[in-house]
NURO-399991 format. One record per residue (C-alpha): residue number from 1; residue in one letter; y, x, z. Coordinates in Angstrom, 3 decimals, decimal comma, padded with zeros to 6 digits. Layout:
N
NUM_A_Y_X_Z .
...
***
This chain:
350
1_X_000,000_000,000_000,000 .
2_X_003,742_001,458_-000,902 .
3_X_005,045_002,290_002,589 .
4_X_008,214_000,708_003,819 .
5_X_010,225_-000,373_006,480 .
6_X_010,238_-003,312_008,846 .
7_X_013,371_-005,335_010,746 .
8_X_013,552_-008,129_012,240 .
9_X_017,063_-009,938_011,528 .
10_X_018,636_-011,618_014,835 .
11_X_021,368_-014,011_012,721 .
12_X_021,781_-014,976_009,412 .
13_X_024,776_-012,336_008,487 .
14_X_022,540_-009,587_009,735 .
15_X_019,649_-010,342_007,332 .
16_X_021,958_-011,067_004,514 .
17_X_023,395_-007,630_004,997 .
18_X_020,642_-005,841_005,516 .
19_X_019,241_-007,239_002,052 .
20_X_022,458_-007,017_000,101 .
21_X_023,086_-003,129_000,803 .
22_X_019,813_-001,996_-000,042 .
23_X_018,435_-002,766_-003,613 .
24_X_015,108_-002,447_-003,079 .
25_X_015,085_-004,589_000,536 .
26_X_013,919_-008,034_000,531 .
27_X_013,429_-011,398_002,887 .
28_X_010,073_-012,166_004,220 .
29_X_008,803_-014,968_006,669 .
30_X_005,856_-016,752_006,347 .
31_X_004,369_-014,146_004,194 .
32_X_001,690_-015,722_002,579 .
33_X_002,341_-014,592_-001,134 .
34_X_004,115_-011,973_-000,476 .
35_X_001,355_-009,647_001,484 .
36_X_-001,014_-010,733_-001,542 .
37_X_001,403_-008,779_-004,041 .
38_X_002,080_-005,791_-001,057 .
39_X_-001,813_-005,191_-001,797 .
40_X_-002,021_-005,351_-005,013 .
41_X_000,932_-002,981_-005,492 .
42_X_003,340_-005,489_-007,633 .
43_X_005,450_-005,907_-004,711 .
44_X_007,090_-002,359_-003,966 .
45_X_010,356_-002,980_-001,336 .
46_X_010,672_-000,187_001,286 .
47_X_012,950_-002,449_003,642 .
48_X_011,292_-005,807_004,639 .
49_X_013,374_-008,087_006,769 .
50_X_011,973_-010,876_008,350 .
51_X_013,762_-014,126_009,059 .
52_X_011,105_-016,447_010,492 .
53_X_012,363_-015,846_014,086 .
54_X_016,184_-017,581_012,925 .
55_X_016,805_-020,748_013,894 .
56_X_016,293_-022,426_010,823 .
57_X_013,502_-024,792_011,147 .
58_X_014,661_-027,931_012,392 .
59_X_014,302_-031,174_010,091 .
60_X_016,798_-034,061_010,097 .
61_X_018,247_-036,434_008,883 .
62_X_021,700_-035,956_006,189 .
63_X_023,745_-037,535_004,236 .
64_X_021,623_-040,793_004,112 .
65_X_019,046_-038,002_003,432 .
66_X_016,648_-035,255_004,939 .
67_X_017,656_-031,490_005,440 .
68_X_015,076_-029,361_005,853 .
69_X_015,419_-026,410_007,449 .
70_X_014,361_-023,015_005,385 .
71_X_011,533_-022,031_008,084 .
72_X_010,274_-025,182_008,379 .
73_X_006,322_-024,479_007,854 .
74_X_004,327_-026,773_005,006 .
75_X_002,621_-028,795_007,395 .
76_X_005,810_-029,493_009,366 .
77_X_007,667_-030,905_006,371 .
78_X_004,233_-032,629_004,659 .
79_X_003,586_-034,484_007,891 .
80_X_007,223_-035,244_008,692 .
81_X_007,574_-038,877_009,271 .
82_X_010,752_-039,383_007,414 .
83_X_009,505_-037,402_004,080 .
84_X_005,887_-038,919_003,931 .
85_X_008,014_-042,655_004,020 .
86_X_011,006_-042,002_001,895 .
87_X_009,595_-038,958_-000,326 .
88_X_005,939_-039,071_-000,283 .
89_X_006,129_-036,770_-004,013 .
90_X_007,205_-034,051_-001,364 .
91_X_003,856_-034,420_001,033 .
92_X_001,823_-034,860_-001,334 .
93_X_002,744_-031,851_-003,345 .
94_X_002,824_-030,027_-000,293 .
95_X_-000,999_-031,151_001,193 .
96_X_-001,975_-030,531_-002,752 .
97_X_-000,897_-027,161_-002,687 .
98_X_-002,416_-024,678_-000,296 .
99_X_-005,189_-024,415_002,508 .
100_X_-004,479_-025,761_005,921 .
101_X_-004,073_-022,404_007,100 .
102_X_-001,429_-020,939_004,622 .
103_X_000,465_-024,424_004,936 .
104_X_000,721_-023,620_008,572 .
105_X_002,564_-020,177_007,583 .
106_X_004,159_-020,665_004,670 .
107_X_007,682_-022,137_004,531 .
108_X_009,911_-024,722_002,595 .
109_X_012,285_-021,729_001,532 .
110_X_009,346_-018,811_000,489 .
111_X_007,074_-021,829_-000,972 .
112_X_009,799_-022,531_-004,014 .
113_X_010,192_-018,682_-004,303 .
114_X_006,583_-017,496_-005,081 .
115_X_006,071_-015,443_-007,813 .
116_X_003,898_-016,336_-010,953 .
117_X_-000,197_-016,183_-010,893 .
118_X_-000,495_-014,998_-014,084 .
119_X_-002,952_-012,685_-013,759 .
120_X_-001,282_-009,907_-015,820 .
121_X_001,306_-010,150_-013,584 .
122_X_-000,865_-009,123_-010,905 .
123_X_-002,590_-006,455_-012,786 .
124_X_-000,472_-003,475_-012,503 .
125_X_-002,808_-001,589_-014,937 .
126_X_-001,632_-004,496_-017,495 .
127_X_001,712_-004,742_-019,299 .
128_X_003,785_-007,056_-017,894 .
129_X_007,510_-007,467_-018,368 .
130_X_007,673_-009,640_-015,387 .
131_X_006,513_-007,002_-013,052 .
132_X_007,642_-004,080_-015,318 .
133_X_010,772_-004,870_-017,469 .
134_X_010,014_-003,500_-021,121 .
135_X_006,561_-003,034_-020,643 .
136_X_005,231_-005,886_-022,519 .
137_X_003,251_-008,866_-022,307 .
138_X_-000,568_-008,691_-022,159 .
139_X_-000,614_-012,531_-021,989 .
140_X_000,540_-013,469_-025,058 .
141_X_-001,876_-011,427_-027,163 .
142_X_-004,811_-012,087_-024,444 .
143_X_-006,448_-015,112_-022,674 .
144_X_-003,915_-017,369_-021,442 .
145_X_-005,252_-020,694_-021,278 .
146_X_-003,026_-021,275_-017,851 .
147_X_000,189_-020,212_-019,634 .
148_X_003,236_-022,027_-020,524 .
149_X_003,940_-024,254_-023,035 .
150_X_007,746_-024,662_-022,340 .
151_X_010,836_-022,739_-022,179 .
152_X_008,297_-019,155_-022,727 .
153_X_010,062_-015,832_-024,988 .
154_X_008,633_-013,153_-026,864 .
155_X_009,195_-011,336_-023,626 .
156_X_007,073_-013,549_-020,801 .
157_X_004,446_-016,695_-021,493 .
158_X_003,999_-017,308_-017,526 .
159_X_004,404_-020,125_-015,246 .
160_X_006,013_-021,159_-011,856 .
161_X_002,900_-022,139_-009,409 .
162_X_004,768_-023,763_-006,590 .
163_X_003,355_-027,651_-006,281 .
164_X_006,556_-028,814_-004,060 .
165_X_009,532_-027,078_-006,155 .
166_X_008,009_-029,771_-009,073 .
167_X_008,389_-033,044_-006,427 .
168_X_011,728_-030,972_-005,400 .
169_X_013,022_-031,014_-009,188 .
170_X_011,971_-034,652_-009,539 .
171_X_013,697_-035,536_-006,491 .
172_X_017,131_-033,704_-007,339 .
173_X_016,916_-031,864_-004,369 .
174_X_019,942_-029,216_-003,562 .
175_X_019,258_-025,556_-001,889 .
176_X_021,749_-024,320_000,706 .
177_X_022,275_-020,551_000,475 .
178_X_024,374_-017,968_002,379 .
179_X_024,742_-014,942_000,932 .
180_X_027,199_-011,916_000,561 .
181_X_029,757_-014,014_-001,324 .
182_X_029,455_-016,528_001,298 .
183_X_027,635_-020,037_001,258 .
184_X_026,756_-022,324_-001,858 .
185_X_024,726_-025,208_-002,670 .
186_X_022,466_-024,884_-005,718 .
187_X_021,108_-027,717_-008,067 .
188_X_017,376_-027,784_-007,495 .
189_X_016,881_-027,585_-010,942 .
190_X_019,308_-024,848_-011,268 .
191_X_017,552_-022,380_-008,956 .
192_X_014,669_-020,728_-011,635 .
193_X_015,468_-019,264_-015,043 .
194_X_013,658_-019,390_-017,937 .
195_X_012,509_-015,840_-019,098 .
196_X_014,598_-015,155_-022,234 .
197_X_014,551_-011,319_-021,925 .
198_X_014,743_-010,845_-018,349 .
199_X_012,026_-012,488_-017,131 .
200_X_011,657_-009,462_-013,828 .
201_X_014,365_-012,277_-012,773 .
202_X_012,643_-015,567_-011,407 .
203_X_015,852_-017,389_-009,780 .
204_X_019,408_-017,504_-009,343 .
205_X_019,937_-016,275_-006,181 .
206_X_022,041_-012,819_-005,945 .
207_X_020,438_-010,168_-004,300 .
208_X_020,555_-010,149_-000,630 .
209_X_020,961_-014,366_-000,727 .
210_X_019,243_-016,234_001,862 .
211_X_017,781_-020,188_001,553 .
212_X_018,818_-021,821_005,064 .
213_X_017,956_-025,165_003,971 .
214_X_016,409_-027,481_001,181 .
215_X_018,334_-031,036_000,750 .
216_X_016,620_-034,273_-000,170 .
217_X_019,086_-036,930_-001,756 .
218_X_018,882_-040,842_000,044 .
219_X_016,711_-041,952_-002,529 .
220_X_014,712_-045,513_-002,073 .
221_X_012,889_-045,405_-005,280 .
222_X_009,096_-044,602_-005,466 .
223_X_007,991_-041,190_-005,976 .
224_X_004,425_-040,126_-006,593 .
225_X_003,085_-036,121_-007,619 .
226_X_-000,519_-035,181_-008,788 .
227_X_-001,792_-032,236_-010,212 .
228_X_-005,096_-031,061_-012,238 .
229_X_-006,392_-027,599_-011,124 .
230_X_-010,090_-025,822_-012,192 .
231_X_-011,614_-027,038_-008,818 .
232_X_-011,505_-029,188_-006,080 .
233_X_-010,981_-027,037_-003,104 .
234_X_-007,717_-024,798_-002,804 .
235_X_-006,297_-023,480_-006,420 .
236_X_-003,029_-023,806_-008,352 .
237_X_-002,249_-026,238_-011,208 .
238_X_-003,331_-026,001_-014,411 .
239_X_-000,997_-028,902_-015,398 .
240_X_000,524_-031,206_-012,510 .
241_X_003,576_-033,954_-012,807 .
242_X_006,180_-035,638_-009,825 .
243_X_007,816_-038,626_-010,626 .
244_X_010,424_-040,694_-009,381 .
245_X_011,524_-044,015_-010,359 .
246_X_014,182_-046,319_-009,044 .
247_X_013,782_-050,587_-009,467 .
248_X_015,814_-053,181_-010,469 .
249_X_013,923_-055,741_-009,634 .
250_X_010,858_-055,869_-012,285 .
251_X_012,747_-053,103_-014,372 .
252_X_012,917_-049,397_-013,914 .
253_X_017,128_-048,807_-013,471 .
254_X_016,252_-045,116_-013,475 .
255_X_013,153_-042,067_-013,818 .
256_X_012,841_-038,584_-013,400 .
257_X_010,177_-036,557_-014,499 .
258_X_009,028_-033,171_-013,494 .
259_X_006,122_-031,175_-015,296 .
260_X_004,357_-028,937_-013,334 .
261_X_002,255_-025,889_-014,660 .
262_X_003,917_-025,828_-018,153 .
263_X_006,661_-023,634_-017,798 .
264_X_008,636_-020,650_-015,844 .
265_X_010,049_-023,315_-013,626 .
266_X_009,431_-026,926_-012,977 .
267_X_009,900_-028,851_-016,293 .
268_X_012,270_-032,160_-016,391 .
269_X_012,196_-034,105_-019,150 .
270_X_015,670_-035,840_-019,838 .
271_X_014,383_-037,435_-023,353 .
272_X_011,228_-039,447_-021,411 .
273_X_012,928_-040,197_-018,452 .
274_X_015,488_-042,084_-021,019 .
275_X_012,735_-043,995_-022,460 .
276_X_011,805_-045,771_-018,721 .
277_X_015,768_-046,867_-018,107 .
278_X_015,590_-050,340_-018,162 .
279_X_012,621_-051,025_-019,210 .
280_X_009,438_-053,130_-017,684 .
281_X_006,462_-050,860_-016,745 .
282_X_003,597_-051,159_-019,201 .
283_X_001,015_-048,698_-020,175 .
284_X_002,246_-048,889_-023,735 .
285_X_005,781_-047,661_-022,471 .
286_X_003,925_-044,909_-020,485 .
287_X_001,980_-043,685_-023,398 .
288_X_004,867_-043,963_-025,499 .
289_X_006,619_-041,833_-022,456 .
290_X_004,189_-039,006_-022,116 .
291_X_003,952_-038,741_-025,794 .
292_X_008,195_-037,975_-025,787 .
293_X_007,512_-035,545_-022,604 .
294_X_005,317_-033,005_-024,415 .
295_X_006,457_-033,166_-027,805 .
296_X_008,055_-030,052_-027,942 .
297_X_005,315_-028,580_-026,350 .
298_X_004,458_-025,409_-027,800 .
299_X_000,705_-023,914_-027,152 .
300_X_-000,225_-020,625_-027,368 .
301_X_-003,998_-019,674_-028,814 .
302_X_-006,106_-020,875_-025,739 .
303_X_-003,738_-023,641_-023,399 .
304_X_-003,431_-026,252_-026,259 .
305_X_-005,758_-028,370_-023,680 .
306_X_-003,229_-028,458_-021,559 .
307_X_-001,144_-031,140_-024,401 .
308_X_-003,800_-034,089_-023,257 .
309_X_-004,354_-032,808_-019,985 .
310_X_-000,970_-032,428_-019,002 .
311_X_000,025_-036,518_-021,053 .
312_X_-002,528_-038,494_-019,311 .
313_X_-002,094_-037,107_-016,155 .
314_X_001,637_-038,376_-016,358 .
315_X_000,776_-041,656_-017,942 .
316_X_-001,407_-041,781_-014,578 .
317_X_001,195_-040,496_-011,952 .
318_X_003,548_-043,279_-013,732 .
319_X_000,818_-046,435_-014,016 .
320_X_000,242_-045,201_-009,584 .
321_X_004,212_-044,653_-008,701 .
322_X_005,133_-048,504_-010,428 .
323_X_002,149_-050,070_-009,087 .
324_X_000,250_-051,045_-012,052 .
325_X_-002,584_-048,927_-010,874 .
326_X_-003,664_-048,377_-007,355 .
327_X_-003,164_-045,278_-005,881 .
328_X_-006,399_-043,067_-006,702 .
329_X_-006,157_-040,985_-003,278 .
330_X_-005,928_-041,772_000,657 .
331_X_-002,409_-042,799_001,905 .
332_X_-000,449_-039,699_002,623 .
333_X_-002,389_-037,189_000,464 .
334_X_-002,017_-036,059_-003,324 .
335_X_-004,694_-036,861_-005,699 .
336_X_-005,546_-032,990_-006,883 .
337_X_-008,384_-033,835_-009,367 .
338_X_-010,337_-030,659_-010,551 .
339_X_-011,126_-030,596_-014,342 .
340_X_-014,473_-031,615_-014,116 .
341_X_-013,236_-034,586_-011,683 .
342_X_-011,231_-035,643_-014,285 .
343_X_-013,130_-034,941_-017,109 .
344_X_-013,268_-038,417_-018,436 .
345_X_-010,100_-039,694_-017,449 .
346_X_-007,768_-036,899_-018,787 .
347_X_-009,268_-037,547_-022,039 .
348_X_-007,952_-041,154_-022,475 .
349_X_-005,558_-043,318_-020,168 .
350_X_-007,475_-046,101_-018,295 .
***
């Protein structure tokens, strides 16, 4: 392991300046992906300071919302009374997502900031401009059936694996930062980039910025996430979906859409989610709605599966979240088929 330092930051100015003088420092505090990439030698800081012991873990309510504090573990938020009732997309992403024990040490702020699983990435004997800036991509001339299909370059095919940052894009949650230039608040959707050609560069937080909180918007629509992965037990997406949608009586006054698995960050899709305004639900207007969602997809030589996959799975998330299909998991938990699971019902929309 590449040696480095350890500190412990007492307030939130101390571990922003610690961070922000030294380039090669960074934030740790649950620690659960980032000790995977200290082993495997793609993470190289020599200055590690932790901020789990700040006060920044509470949960409340805000603005006819929830704040939730950045060291507030998985579990805490998933099982949080207010969030399971008024954004179940959020627990359910969240119980979908990891094992109990990693949910019990991983946090709201780190979970959204986890690096990619492409497995080139974490090869540091493959080329990978993610990890390596100008070193290539191994993954676009090699297997990559659990690439992107969205928003990729010629420089980086990968994909963001965090389960709640797709509910938290669907949900139009906002990030509060302090940082060296002071404190912000950040669109959800505005905190990862796309690769272009610096994909080394997963968000849009400056160096040495620190998440102290994660906002949820009032919101008393319906939201609903699910997510197809290659087994049943613990593993990350292959192609997953949140959605949101707000009534008007029988009528859908507004949707948003989030595509999970797909891209370099979670996908919306502004041209679907205009198809469900004011509209009655119907499977028709569902099909017609995944159909608009992927049609720009663009599959490289071995993730074109992930076109059906990644449409029915949505046309199911939306038939659940309006009611037009019961739920298919228990109350309070994410349905988190594997592919054989779903084997016949990702291939056509009951």
């Amino acid at each position: 392991m590449h040696p480095f330092q350890y500190q412990r930051a007492e307030n939130n100015g101390q571990a922003v300046a610690a961070v922000a003088k030294n380039p090669e420092a960074a934030f740790i505090a649950g620690g659960t992906s980032q000790v995977d990439l200290l082993k495997e030698g793609v993470h190289k800081p020599n200055l590690l300071v932790d901020v789990a012991g700040l006060p920044l873990r509470q949960i409340t309510d805000f603005e006819g919302g929830v704040r939730i504090g950045a060291n507030a573990t998985n579990t805490e938020a998933a099982y949080f009374p207010a969030i399971q009732a008024r954004y179940p997309a959020v627990s359910e992403a969240l119980l979908a997502g990891a094992s109990v024990q990693i949910r019990n040490m991983a946090t709201m702020a780190g979970n959204p900031l986890q690096r990619t699983r492409c497995p080139y990435f974490r090869d540091p004997d493959q080329p990978c401009n993610k990890r390596t800036p100008g070193s290539g991509c191994a993954a676009i001339g090699g297997y990559n059936h659990v690439h992107a299909l969205f928003g990729a370059s010629e420089a980086c095919v990968a994909t963001h694996p965090s389960d709640l940052a797709v509910a938290l894009a669907a949900l139009d949650a906002r990030v509060q930062t302090t940082g060296p230039q002071g404190s912000r608040t950040i669109a959800f959707t505005d905190l990862h980039r796309l690769p272009g050609t610096t994909p080394h560069l997963d968000t849009t937080l400056a160096h040495g910025e620190l998440i102290t909180s994660i906002d949820l918007p009032a919101f008393a629509g319906r939201s609903h996430y699910l997510k197809v992965r290659e087994r049943a037990s613990y593993a990350y997406a292959l192609a997953s979906c949140a959605v949101a949608l707000e009534m008007d009586g029988p009528k859908i006054k507004r949707a948003r859409i989030a595509l999970g698995g797909v891209a370099h960050k979670p996908w919306r899709t502004p041209a679907a989610e205009a198809l469900l305004a004011g509209q009655r639900p119907t499977e028709k207007l569902f099909q017609a709605t995944a159909a608009a969602a992927f049609a720009d997809a663009k599959p490289l030589e071995h993730n074109a599966y992930k076109i059906p996959m990644g449409r029915n799975l949505l046309v199911r998330a939306l038939l659940e979240t309006s009611g037009l299909q019961p739920l298919a998991g228990p109350a309070g938990t994410a349905f988190a088929a594997s592919v054989g699971g779903m084997a016949g019902q990702v291939a056509t929309p009951n």
